[in-house]
N, C-alpha and C positions, 0 to 999 in steps of 0.2 A: 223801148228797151228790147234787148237783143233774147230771140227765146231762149227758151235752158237748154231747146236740144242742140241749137248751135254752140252756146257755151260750151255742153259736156262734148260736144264734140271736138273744140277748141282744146278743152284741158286732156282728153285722153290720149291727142299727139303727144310724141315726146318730144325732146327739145331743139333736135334737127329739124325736124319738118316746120315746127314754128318759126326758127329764123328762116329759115326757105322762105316761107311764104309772110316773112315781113323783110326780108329783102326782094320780093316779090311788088308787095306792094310800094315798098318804096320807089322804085321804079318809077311805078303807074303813077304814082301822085306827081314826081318829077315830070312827066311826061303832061301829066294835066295842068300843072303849072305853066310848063310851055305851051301849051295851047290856050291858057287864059291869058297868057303874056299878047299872043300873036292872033287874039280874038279867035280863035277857031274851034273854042270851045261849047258846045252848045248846053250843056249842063252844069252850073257852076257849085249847086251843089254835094255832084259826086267827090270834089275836092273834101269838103266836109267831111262827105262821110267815109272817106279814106282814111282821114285822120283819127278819125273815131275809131277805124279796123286797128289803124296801126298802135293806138293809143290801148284798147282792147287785147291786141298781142301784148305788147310790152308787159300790162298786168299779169298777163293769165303767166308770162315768162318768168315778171318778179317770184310771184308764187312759186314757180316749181324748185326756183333757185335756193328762197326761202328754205321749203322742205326739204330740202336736200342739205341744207346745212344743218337743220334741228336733226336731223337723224345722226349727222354726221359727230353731232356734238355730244349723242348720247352714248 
């Protein structure tokens, strides 16, 4: 499990730098696909744990979108 000060660091961006840096990694996972494709990969598990950042972003995204529509609704 990811520690909380990474978390609270995750949710105190706002919602530009998040997708930054999940179009960021998307990339990279792109990139590491290609290199598992054309074997030249030497870590196959970084692929994983890519998934899990970008899987990670997406949440912490849903959430702010979330609150911003309860506020908007009140």
């Amino acid at each position: 499990m990811k520690s909380t000060v990474e978390l609270q660091e995750l949710r105190s961006k706002d919602k530009k730098d998040l997708y930054k840096e999940l179009q960021d990694l998307q990339k990279k996972l792109t990139q590491l696909r290609m290199g598992q494709s054309f074997r030249k990969l030497k870590n196959y598990h970084e692929i994983t744990a890519t998934r899990k950042k970008i899987a990670r972003l997406w949440t912490i995204l849903s959430e702010k979108i979330f609150e911003e529509q309860v506020k908007l609704d009140k």
